[in-house]
Phi, psi and omega in degrees: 000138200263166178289354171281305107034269184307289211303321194289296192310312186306294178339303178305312180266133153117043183343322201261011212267199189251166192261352184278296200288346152320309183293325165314302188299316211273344199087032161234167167318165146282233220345316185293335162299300194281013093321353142228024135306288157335314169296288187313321169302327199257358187261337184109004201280305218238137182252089173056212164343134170047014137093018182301125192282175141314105177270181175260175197058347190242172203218123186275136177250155176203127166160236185272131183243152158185138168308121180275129186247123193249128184242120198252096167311129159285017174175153169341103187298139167252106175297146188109337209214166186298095201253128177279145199218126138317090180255125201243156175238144172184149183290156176237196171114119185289321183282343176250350140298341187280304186272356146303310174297326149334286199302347159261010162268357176105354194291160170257093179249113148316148166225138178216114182209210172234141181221174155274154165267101187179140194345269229265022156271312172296288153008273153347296204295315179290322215262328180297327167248007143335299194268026187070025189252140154295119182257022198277357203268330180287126187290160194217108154298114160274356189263352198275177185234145187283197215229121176266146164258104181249103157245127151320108165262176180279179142302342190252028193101314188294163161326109157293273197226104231222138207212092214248123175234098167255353175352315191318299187315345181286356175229033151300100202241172182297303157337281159357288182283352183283329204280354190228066169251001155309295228264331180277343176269347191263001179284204190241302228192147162240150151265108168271157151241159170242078185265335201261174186281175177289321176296337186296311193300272214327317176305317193272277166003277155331306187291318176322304149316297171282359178246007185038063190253126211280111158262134203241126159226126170258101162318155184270303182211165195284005160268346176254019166297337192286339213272002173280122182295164152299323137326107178233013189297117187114324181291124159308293222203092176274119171254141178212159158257196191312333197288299163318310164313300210305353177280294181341283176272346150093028150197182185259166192243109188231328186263150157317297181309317187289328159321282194305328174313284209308336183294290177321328184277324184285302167322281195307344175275337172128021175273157174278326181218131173232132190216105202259093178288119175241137181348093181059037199200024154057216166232156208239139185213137158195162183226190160269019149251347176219160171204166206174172188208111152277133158267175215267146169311108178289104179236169168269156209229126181251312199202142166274334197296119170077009160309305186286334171271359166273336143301325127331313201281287190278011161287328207276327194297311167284348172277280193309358167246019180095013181260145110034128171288311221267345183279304163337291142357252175008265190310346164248359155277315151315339181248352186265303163350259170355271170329321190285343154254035193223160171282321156316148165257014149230131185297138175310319187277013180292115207215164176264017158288283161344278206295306150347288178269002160273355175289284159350266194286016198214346168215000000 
């Protein structure tokens, strides 16, 4: 066993132990310890402080955390005019729905995003790691207000009108992401979203790249979908929807070959799986060994709020456990299901049996 070898195994039994008793056990100096601690650190083995090993499974999310405020029309919205409403709170956020949905799928997930110091940031913060998602990774403003999501809904659910106060994410620096990138190389894998500013995405992309580390990015929307370079060369896996694609490649998409088109022009930028969702028309994939197209689960659709990140979550869920893009696929349409029949924006019943067997029995 190498001296490395050795520092990880003590380490492992003793998180806690000291770089003086390290050196005792392994046969080195404490300096010659603290250069490959130092080392181990920078590599991801070891996550900073106290020696936090590398897990397996896991996964850093980084993007948007925010309270979702949902106003449920009782009858057919008029727009111009008052509509009686029903109104519920529950936490959001794309990256932090992703990681709550991860996290009740068996995944070890971070979340690193930003909040205020101030009631719903804390809120937020409880209710997130209430489900097992690690929150220590997260910045706290103190001058800042954490960031909302208010959407207007129909009677039969879908979206009306969607209302974003994200301001926070804008004080989010490169810097920032450098000081916890230990913590983030030590991961299995990132989830990105694009809430945070562009030089940061670029920046993590790049790193991403050069450290071969597997990056999943879902745009929030097709304008902060633009904060993406054109260079994506290093991106595993871009999920996006119609809208977005078609921002992307810089025209529109309605038939299956322009569907298959638009997968190709994203490949050529350098992503590996491209996986394109569409409105009531379920979803279109292709990588270079497979392509393909589902249509979507016939549910009763209760709330739209947090569907696509529940897609996204077990597409994601099944690539890191070895399936198939196209087995992904399912499984993130089983799971988009789920979601469309709860008021929540994460379903309860999200489980890796539960999405299995609606794939099994329903596609």
């Amino acid at each position: 066993m190498n001296k490395e070898n050795q520092i990880l195994h003590h380490i492992k039994i003793n998180p806690f132990i000291t770089q003086q008793e390290l050196a005792a056990k392994v046969g080195l100096s404490r300096p010659a310890v603290a250069n490959y601690i130092a080392n181990l650190t920078r590599l991801g083995e070891i996550k900073g402080r106290a020696y936090v090993l590398k897990e397996e499974s896991s996964i850093v999310c980084i993007g948007g955390a925010n309270t979702d405020r949902k106003a449920s029309s009782y009858q057919k919205v008029q727009l111009h005019s008052s509509n009686p409403v029903k109104i519920t709170e529950t936490c959001g956020g794309v990256a932090r729905n992703f990681a709550e949905n991860l996290s009740r799928l068996g995944h070890n997930t971070t979340l690193m995003t930003c909040v205020g110091n101030d009631r719903e940031g804390e809120w937020l913060l409880g209710e997130t790691k209430k489900q097992g998602v690690d929150v220590s990774q997260v910045w706290i403003l103190e001058t800042k207000r954490t960031g909302t999501y208010t959407a207007l809904l129909d009677v039969n659910g879908e979206m009306v009108v969607s209302m974003a106060d994200m301001n926070i994410y804008d004080n989010i620096t490169i810097e920032m992401i450098e000081e916890k990138w230990s913590y983030i190389v030590a991961s299995q894998a990132i989830f990105l979203d694009t809430n945070i500013p562009e030089d940061c995405i670029h920046f993590i992309i790049q790193r991403c790249k050069d450290e071969n580390i597997p990056l999943y990015i879902n745009p929030v929307s097709s304008t902060k979908a633009k904060r993406l370079p054109t260079d994506l060369d290093g991106v595993e896996l871009l999920i996006l929807n119609q809208e977005e694609a078609q921002m992307m490649i810089g025209s529109t998409i309605n038939s299956a070959d322009e569907f298959k088109m638009a997968c190709e022009k994203l490949q050529k930028q350098g992503v590996n799986k491209v996986i394109i969702m569409m409105p009531n028309h379920g979803v279109y994939y292709a990588s270079q060994e497979e392509s393909g197209h589902f249509p979507p689960l016939q549910t009763d659709i209760v709330d739209e709020t947090g569907a696509d990140d529940a897609f996204a979550s077990c597409a994601i869920y099944g690539i890191m456990n070895g399936d198939s893009l196209s087995r992904a696929c399912q499984l993130g349409l089983a799971g988009y299901s789920l979601t469309q029949q709860t008021e929540r924006s994460v379903s309860t019943e999200l489980r890796p049996e539960k999405i299995y067997t609606l794939v099994e029995e329903r596609l």
